[in-house]
C-alpha positions as CSV (number, residue, x, y, z in Angstrom):
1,X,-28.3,3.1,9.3
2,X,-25.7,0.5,8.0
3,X,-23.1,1.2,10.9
4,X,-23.6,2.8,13.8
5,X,-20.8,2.4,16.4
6,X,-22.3,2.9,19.7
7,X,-19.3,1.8,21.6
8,X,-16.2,1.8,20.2
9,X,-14.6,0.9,23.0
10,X,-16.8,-2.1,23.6
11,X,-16.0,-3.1,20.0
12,X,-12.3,-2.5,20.5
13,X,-12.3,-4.9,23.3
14,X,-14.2,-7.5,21.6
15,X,-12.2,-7.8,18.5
16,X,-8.8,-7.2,20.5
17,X,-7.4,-10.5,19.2
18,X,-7.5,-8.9,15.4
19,X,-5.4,-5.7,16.4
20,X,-1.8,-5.0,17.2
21,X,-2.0,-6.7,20.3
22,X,-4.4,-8.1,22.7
23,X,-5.1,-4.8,24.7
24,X,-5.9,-2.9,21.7
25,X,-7.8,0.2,22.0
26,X,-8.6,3.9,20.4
27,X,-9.9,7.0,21.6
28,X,-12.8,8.7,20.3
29,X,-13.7,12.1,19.5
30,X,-17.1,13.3,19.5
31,X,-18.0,17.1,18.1
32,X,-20.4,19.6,18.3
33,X,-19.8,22.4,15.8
34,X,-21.1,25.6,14.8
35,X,-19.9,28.1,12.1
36,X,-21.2,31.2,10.7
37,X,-19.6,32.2,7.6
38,X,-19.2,35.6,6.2
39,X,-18.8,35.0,2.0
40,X,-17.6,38.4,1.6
41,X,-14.8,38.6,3.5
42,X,-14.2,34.8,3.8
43,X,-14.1,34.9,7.4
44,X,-16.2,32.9,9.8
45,X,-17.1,32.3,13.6
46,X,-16.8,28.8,15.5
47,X,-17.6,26.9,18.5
48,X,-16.4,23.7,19.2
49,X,-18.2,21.3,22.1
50,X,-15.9,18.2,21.9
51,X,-16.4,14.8,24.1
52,X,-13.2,13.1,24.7
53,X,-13.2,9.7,25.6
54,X,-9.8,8.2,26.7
55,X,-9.8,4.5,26.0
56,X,-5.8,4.6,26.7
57,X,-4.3,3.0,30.0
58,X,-2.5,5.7,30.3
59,X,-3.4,8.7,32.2
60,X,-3.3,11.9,30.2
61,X,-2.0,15.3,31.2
62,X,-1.9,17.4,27.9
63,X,-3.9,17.1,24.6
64,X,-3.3,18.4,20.9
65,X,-5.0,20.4,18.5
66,X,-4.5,20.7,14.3
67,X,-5.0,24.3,13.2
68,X,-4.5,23.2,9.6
69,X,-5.3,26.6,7.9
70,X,-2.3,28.2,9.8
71,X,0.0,26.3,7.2
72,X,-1.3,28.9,4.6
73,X,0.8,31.6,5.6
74,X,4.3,33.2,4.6
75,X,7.0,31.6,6.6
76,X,5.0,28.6,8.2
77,X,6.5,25.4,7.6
78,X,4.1,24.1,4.7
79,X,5.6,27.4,3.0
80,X,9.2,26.9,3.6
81,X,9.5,23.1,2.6
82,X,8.2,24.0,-0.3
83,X,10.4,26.6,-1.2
84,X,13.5,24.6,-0.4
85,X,12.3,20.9,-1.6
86,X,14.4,19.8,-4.7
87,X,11.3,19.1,-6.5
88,X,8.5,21.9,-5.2
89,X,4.7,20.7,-6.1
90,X,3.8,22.5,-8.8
91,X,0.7,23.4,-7.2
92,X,2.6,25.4,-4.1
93,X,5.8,26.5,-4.8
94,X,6.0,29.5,-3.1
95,X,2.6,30.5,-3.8
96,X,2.1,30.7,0.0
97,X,4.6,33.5,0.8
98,X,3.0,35.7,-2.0
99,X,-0.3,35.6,0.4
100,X,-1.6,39.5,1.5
101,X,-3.1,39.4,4.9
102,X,-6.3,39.0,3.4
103,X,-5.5,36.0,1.2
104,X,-4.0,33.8,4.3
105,X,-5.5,31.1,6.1
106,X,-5.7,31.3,10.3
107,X,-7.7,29.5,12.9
108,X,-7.7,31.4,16.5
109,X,-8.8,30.3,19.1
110,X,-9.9,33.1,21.4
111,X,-11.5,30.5,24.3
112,X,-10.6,27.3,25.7
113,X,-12.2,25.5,28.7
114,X,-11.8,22.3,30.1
115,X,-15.1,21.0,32.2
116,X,-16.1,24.6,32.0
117,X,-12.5,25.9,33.8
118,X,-10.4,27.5,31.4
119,X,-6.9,25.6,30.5
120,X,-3.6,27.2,29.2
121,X,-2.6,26.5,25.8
122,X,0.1,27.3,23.4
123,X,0.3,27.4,19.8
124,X,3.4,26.4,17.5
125,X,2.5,26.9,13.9
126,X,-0.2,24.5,13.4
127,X,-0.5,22.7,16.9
128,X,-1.9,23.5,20.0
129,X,-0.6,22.4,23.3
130,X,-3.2,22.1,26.1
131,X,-2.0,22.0,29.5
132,X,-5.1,19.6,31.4
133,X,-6.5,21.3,34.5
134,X,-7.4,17.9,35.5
135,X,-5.9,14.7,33.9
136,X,-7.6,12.2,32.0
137,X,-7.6,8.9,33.5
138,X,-8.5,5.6,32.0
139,X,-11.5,5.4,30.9
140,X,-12.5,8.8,31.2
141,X,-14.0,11.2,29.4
142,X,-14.3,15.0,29.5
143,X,-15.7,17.9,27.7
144,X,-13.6,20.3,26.1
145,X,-14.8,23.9,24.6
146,X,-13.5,25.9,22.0
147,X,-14.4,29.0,20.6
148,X,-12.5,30.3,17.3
149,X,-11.8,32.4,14.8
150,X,-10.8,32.0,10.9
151,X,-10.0,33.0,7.8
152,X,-10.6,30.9,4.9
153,X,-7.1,31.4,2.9
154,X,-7.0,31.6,-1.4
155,X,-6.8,28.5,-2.3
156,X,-3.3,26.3,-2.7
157,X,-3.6,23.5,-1.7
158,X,-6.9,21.3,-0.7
159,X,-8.4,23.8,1.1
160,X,-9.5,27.2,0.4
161,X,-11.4,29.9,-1.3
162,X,-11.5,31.0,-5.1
163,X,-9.8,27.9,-6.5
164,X,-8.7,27.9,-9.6
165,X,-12.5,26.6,-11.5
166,X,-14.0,29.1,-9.4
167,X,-15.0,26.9,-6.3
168,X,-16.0,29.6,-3.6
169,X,-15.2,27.2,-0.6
170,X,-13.5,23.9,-0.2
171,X,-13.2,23.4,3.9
172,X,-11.4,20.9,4.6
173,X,-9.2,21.1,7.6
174,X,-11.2,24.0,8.3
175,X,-11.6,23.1,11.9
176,X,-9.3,22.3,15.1
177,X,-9.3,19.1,15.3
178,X,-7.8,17.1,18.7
179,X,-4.5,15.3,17.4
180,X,-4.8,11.6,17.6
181,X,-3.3,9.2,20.5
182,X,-2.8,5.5,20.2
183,X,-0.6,2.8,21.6
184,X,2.5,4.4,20.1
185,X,1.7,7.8,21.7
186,X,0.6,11.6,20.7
187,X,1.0,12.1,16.9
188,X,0.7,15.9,16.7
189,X,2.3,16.0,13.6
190,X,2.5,19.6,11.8
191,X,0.6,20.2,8.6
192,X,3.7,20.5,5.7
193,X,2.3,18.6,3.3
194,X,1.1,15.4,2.9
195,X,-0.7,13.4,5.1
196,X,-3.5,12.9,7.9
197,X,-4.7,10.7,10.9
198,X,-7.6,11.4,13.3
199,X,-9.8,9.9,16.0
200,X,-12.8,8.2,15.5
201,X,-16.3,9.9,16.8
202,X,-19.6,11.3,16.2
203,X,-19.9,15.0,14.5
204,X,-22.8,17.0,14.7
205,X,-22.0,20.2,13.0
206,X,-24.3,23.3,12.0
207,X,-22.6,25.6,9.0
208,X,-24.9,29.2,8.5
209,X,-24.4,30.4,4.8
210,X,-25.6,32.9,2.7
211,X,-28.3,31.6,1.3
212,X,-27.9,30.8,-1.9
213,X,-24.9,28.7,-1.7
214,X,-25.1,25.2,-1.9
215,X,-23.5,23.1,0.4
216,X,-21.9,19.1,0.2
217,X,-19.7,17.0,1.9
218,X,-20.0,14.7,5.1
219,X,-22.5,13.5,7.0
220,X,-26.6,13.7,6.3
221,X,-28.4,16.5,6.5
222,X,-31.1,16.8,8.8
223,X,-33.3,19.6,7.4
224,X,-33.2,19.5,3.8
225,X,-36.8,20.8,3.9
226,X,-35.3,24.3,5.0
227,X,-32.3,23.9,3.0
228,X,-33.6,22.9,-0.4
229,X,-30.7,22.9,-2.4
230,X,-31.6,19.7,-4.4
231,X,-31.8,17.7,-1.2
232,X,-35.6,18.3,-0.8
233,X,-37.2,14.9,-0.7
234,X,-40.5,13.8,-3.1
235,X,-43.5,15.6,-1.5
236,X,-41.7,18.1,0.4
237,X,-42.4,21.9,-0.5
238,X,-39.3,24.1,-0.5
239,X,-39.7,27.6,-0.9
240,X,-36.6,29.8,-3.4
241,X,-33.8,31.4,-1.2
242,X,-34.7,34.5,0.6
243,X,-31.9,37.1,1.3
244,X,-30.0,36.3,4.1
245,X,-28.8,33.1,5.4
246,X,-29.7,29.5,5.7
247,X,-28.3,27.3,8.8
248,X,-27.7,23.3,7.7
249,X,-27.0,21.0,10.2
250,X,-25.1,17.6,9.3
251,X,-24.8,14.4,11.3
252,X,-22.4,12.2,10.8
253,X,-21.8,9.3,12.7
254,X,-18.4,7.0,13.1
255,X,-16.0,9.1,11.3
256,X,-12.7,10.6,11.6
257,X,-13.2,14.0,9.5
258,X,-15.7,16.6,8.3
259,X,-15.5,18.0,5.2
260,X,-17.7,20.2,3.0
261,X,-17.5,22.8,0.1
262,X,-19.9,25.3,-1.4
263,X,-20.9,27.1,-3.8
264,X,-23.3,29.7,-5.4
265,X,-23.6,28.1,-8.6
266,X,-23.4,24.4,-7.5
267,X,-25.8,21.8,-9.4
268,X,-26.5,19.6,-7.3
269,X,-27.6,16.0,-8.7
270,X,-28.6,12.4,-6.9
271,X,-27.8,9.3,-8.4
272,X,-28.8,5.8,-6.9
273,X,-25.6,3.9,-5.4
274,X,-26.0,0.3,-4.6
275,X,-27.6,-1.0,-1.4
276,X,-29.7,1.9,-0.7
277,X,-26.6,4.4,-0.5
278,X,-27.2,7.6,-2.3
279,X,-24.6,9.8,-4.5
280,X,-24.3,13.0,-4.3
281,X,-23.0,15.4,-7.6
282,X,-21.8,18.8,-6.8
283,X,-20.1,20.8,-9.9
284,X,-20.5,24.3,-11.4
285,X,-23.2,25.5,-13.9
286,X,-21.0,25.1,-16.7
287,X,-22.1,24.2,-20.2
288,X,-18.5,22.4,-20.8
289,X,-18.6,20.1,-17.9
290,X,-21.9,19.7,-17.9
291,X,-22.3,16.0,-20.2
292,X,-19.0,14.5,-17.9
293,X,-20.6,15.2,-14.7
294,X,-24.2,13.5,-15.7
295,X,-22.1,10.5,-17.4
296,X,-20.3,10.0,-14.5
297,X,-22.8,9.5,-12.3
298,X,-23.7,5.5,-13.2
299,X,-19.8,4.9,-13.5
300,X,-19.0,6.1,-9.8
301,X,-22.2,3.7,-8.8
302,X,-20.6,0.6,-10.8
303,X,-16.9,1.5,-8.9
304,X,-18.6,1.2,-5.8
305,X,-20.1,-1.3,-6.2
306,X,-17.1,-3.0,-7.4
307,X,-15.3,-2.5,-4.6
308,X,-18.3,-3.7,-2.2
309,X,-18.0,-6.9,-3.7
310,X,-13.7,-7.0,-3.4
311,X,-13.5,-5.2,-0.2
312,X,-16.8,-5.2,1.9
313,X,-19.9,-3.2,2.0
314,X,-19.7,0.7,2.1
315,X,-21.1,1.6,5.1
316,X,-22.5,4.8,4.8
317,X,-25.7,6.0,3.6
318,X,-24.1,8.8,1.5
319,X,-21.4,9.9,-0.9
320,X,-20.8,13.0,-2.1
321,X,-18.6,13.8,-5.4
322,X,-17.8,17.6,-5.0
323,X,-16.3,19.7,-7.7
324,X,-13.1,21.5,-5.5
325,X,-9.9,21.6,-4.5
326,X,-6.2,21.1,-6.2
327,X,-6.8,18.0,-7.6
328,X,-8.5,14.8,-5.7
329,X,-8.0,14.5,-2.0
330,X,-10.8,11.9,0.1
331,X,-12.5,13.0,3.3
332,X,-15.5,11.3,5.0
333,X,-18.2,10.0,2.7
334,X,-17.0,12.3,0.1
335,X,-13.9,13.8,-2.1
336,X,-13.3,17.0,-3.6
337,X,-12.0,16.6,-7.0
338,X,-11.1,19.4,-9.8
339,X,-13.5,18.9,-12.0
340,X,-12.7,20.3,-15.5
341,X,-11.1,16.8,-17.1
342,X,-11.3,14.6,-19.7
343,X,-13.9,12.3,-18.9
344,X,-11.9,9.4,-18.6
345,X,-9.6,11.4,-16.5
346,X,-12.6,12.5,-14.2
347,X,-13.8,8.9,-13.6
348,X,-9.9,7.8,-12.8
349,X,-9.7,10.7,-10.3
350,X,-13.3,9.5,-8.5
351,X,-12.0,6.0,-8.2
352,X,-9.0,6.6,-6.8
353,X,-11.0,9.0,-4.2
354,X,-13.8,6.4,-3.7
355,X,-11.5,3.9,-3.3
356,X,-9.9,5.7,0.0
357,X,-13.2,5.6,1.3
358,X,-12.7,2.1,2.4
359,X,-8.3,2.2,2.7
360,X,-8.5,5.3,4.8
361,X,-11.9,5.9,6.1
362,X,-13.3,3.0,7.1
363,X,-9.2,1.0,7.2
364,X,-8.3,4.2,9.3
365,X,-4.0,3.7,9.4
366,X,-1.8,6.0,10.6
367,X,-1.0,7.5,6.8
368,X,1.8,9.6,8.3
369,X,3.3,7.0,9.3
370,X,2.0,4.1,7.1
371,X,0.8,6.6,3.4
372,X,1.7,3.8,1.5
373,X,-1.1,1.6,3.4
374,X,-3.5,3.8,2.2
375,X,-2.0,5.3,-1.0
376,X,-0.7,1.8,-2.2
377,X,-3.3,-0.1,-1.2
378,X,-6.0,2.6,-2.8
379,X,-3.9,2.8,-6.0
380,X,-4.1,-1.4,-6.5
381,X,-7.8,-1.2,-6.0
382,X,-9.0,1.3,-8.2
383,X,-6.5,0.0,-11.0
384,X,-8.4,-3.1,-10.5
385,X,-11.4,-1.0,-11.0
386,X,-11.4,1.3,-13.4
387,X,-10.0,-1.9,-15.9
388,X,-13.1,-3.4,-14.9
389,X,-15.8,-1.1,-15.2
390,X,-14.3,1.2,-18.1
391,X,-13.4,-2.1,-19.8
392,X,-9.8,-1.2,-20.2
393,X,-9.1,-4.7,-20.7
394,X,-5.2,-5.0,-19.7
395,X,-3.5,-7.4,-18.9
396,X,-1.8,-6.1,-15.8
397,X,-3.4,-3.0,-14.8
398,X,-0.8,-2.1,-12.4
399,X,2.3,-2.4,-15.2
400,X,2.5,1.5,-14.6
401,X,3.2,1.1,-10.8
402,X,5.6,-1.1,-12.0
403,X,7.5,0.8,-14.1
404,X,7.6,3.9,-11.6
405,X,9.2,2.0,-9.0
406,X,11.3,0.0,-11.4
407,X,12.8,3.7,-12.0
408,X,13.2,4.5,-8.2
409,X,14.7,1.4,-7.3
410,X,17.8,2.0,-9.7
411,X,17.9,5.8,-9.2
412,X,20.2,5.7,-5.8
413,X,18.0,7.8,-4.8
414,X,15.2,5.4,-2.9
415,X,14.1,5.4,0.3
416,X,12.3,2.7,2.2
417,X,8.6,2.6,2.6
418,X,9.0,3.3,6.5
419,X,10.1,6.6,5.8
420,X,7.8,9.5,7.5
421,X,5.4,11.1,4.7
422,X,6.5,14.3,5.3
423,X,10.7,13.2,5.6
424,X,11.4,12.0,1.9
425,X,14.0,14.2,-0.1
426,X,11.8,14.4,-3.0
427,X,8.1,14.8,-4.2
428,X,9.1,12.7,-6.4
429,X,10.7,9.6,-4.2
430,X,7.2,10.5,-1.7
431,X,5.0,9.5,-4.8
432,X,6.2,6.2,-6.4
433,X,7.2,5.2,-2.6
434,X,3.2,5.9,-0.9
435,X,1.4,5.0,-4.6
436,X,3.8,2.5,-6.5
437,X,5.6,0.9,-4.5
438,X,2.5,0.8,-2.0
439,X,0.6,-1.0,-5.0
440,X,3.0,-3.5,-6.2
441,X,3.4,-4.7,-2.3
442,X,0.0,-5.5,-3.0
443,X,0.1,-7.0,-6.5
444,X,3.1,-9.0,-5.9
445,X,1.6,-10.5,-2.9
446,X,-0.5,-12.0,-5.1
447,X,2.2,-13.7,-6.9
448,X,3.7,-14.8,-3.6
449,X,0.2,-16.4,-2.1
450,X,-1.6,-16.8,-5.4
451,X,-4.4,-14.3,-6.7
452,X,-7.1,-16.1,-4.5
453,X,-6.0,-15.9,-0.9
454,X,-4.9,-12.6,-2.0
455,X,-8.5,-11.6,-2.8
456,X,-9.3,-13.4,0.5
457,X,-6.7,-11.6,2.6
458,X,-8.3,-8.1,1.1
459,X,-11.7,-8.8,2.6
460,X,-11.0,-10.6,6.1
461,X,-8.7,-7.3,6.5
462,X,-11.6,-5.1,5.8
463,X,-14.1,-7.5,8.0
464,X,-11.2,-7.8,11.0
465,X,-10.5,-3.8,11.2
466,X,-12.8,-1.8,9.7
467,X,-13.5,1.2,12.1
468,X,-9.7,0.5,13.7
469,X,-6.7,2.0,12.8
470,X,-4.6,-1.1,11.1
471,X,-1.3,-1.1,11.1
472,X,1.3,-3.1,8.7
473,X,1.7,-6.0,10.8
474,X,-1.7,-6.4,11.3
475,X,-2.5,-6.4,7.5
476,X,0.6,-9.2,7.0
477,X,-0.8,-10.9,9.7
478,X,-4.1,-11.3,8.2
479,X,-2.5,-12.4,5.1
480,X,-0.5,-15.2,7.1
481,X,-4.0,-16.7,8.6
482,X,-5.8,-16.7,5.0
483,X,-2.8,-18.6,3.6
484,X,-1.1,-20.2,6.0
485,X,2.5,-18.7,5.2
486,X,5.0,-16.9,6.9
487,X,5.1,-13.8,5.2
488,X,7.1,-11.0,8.2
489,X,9.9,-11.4,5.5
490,X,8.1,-9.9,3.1
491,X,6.7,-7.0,4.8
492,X,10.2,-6.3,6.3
493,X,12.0,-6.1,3.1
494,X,9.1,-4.6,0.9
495,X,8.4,-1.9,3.5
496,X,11.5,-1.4,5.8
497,X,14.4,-2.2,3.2
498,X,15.8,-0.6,0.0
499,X,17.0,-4.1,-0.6
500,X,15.5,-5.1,-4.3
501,X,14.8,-8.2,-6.5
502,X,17.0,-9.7,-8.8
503,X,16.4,-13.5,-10.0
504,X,18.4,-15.1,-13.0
505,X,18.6,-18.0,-15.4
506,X,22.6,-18.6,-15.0
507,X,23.1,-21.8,-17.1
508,X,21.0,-24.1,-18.9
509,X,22.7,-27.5,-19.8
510,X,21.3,-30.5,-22.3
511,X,22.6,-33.9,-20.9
512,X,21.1,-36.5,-23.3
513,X,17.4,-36.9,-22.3
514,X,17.6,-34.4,-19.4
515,X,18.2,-30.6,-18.8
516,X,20.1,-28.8,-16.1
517,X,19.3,-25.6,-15.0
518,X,20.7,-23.3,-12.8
519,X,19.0,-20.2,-11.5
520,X,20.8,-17.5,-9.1
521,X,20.0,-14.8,-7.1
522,X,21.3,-11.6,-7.3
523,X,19.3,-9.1,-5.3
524,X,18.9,-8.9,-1.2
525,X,15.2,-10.0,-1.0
526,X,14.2,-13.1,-1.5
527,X,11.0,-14.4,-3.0
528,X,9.3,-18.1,-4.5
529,X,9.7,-18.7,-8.2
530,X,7.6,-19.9,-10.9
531,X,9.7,-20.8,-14.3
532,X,7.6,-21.2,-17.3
533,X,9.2,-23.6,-19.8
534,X,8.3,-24.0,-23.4
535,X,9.2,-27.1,-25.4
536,X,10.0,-27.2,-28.4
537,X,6.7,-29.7,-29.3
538,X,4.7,-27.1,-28.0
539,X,3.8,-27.8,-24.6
540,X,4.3,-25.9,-21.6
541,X,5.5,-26.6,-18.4
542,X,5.4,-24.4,-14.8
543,X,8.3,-25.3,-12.2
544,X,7.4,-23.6,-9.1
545,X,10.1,-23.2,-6.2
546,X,8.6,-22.2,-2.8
547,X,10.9,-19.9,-0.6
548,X,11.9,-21.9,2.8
549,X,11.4,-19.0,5.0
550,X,7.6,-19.2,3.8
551,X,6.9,-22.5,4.7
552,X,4.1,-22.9,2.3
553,X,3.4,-23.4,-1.2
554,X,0.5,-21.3,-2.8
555,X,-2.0,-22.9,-5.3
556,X,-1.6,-23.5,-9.0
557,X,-2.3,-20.2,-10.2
558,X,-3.2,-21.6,-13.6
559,X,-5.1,-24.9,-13.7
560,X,-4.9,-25.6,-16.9
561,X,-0.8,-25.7,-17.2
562,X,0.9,-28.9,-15.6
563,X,2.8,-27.2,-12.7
564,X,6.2,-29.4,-10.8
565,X,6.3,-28.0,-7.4
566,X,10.3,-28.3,-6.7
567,X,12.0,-28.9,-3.3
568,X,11.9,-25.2,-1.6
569,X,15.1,-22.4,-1.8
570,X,16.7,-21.1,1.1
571,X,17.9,-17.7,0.7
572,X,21.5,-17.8,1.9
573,X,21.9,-20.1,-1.1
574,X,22.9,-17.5,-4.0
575,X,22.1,-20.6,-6.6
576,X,19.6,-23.3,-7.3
577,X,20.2,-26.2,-10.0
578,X,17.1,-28.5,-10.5
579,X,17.0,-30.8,-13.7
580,X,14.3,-31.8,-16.3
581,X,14.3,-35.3,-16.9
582,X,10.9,-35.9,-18.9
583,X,13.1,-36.1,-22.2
584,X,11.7,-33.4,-23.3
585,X,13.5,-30.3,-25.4
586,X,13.4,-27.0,-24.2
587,X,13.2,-24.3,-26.4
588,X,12.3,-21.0,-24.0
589,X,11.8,-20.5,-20.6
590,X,11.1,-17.1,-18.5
591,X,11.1,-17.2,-14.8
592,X,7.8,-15.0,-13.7
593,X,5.6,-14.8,-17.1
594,X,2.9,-12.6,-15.3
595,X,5.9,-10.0,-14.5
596,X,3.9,-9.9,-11.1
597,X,7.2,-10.2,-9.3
598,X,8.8,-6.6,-8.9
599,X,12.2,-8.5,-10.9
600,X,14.6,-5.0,-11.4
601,X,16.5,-6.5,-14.6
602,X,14.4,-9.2,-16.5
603,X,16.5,-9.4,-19.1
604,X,18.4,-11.9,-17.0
605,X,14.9,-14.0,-16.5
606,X,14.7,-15.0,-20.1
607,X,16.5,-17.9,-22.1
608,X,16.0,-19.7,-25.6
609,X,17.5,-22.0,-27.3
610,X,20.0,-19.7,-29.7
């Protein structure tokens, strides 16, 4: 085993000076889980033995549940918003108030004991209340029990049954699932749309099938010689499924989710991943997939590896890439992903997925608060990859995210990045907000520090909080100690602000042997400048102009160009005139040549000689 956390609140102590502040903490969940599902009806029976540990100071009275598969019925919220959002996903609309009783999705709980006493609870759409019979104090722990039962409802969105390439079951948010506390409080947040965050801990969770459905998802299985399945081992003897039903058992150790799909007609293939992880392939007997599937098997083990060696090490022993859901969505050492695409449309999808196993399940924020942290930061990553190991060979691989928030930043219609998931006016504004915008805060903050402490700043993040639950300041910060800046600016008007950027070459004046030039701001946020000048022998020039506020000045991001490092800019200043006195003609000059900086109007950061 890579990682196995055997005291998270040990480690939470230890590494206390890394987090949000030097008391830092987290709770931990740890499951026991047993389902029995009926395939005909799409029905199935739980019980839930859950270990709560309460690393808090604070003294708890009342816990919360997620019943995720009661937002897949008519009238719930998840139906509603979607009915009366400007923009309805195309995938929803009001697909969910067409549901029969048979169709919808419910989790009930019909018992719920505290210690073994039972405890009151109510239940608001998808939450549950639970009034403690005994508080949790600090430090404590206590055993809750659960016993429930579901439906599985059609499936709409990530979850369900039947999808729409014949998937039997996707079950994700299949369970109740104890809401997540931290230092900011409960965050029992109703399932509408978008996003998740949950509480690390150990699952141990035993699904009984029919018997000829295949099952994948988190955790490793610990009887594969019962199961078969394609996860018997060399030398092990499996007999053919029997009628009946088969019972697997999954372990998975420091994690904040369980997920798993099946099928009847899964293939199920293993490919080698790097350092000793193995890769799972689940997707349906069909003829026209078929070639896709296979050749995508050594391109998921070169992203991963890719991103061991920008990020850190996967540490898992497993990942599974399951043919499911609405789309791509990640869970815990796997993703569901539709599976019927273009094949350079199915590797994108398993990048981006794989890519959230490290910005999500390993860098565990609070994406209801912080999506763009994990959206953002997911999107820059697997850009990076896929023009790396598909040999895509762009110049900027992001220019798309680019381009999306260029659009959103002059629609009048932008809201800042702080903005609840679930409280944007638009699909639309939620998706170049968490994705674009989230990935040019990262790009651009390569153009503010320089590409290499940027690359440095990705994996001390990753070393410093792994198994945490980072938050934006603690990312910032972790930026600020690999380059020695001051970078809060930044993250306040990136992530907190609508406020945009907007540089200009304002005059350019030829005064015998020298040139004066004069270069103004015009947008709210401020940020450094390089100007590239061209001379008319040929050469090439790079003035760079720190910002003040930063109190730094980042490396020569190109060695081989002569770069003038200029006295620094203050912001309040709305103008900055510097001369050029090598007697040299200029013939062009273009302030940011890498278009790294998120500029709204470059037409104003270009000038030649007319």
């Amino acid at each position: 085993m890579k990682h196995v956390l055997t005291s998270l609140f040990f480690i939470a102590v230890f590494f206390s000076a890394f987090a949000q502040n030097s008391s830092y903490w987290q709770q931990e969940a740890d499951y026991k889980m047993n389902v029995d599902v009926d395939v005909k009806n799409f029905q199935y029976k739980g019980t839930q033995e859950l270990k709560y540990t309460n690393n808090s100071p604070d003294t708890l009275n009342k816990v919360f549940y997620h019943l995720y598969f009661n937002a897949f019925q008519p009238g719930s919220e998840m139906d509603v918003r979607s009915r009366t959002i400007a923009d309805p996903d195309s995938r929803v609309m009001d697909r969910i108030s067409k549901l029969s009783p048979s169709e919808i999705g419910y989790i009930k709980p019909t018992l719920f004991t505290q210690n073994g006493v039972a405890a009151n609870y109510t239940i608001k759409g998808t939450v549950m209340q639970v009034l403690l019979n005994k508080p949790i104090l600090p430090g404590e722990s206590t055993v809750f029990n659960m016993n429930w039962d579901a439906q599985v409802p059609l499936q709409i969105r990530r979850s369900g049954r039947d999808s729409s390439e014949g998937v039997a079951l996707t079950m994700t948010q299949w369970y109740p699932k104890i809401a997540e506390y931290d230092f900011e409080g409960w965050h029992a947040d109703p399932y509408i749309a978008r996003e998740f965050y949950s509480v690390w801990g150990d699952y141990d969770v035993t699904i009984t099938i029919d018997a000829d459905y295949t099952i994948g998802g988190t955790g490793y299985l610990q009887n594969p010689a019962e199961v078969g399945h394609g996860y018997t081992l060399p030398g092990q003897k499996w007999m053919k499924p029997k009628k009946g039903k088969y019972t697997w058992r999954f372990l998975a150790p420091d994690v904040h989710d369980f997920a798993w799909a099946a099928d009847d007609e899964y293939i199920h293939d293993t490919y080698p991943g790097p350092n000793g992880v193995t890769l799972h392939f689940f997707y349906k007997n069909d003829p026209e997939i078929a070639e896709n599937w296979k050749n995508l098997q050594p391109k998921t083990a070169a992203l991963m590896e890719f991103f061991n060696e920008q990020i850190g090490e996967y540490p898992y022993e497993q990942y599974s890439v399951i043919q499911g859901g609405d789309g791509g969505m990640e869970y815990a050492m796997s993703t569901m992903i539709t599976g019927k695409r273009e094949f350079g449309s199915l590797v994108g999808v398993t990048a981006h997925e794989l890519a959230h196993s490290w910005f999500q399940f390993v860098l565990a924020t609070n994406e209801s608060k912080h999506e763009w942290m994990d959206e953002g930061f997911t999107s820059y990553i697997s850009d990076e990859a896929m023009n790396y190991v598909m040999e895509e060979n762009k110049p900027n691989p992001h220019a798309g995210s680019y381009r999306s928030y260029f659009y959103m930043a002059t629609s009048g219609a932008e809201q800042p990045l702080s903005t609840h998931a679930d409280r944007y006016a638009s699909n639309r504004s939620y998706g170049i907000n968490a994705y674009s915008k989230g990935s040019v805060f990262i790009t651009q903050l390569g153009y503010v520090i320089g590409p290499e402490n940027l690359a440095k700043t990705l994996k001390r993040y990753y070393s410093d909080f792994k198994f945490k639950h980072p938050t934006p300041n603690d990312f910032i910060r972790t930026a600020e100690k690999v380059s020695g800046f001051e970078l809060d600016w930044y993250l306040t008007d990136w992530t907190q602000t609508t406020n945009t950027i907007d540089y200009g070459i304002k005059a350019v004046e030829s005064e015998g042997e020298s040139t004066k030039i004069t270069l103004e701001r015009i947008g709210l946020m401020p940020m450094p400048i390089d100007l590239y000048v061209t001379y008319e022998d040929g050469s090439q020039e790079l003035f760079y102009i720190p910002l003040r506020m930063m109190w730094g000045e980042k490396p020569n991001p190109f060695t081989d160009l002569n770069r003038t490092v200029l006295a620094d800019w203050a912001w309040a200043y709305p103008t900055y005139t510097f001369e050029i006195k090598n007697g040299k003609k200029v013939k062009n000059m273009m302030i940011d040549a890498t278009r790294r900086m998120a500029d709204i109007n470059p037409e104003n950061n270009l000038w030649e000689v007319k």
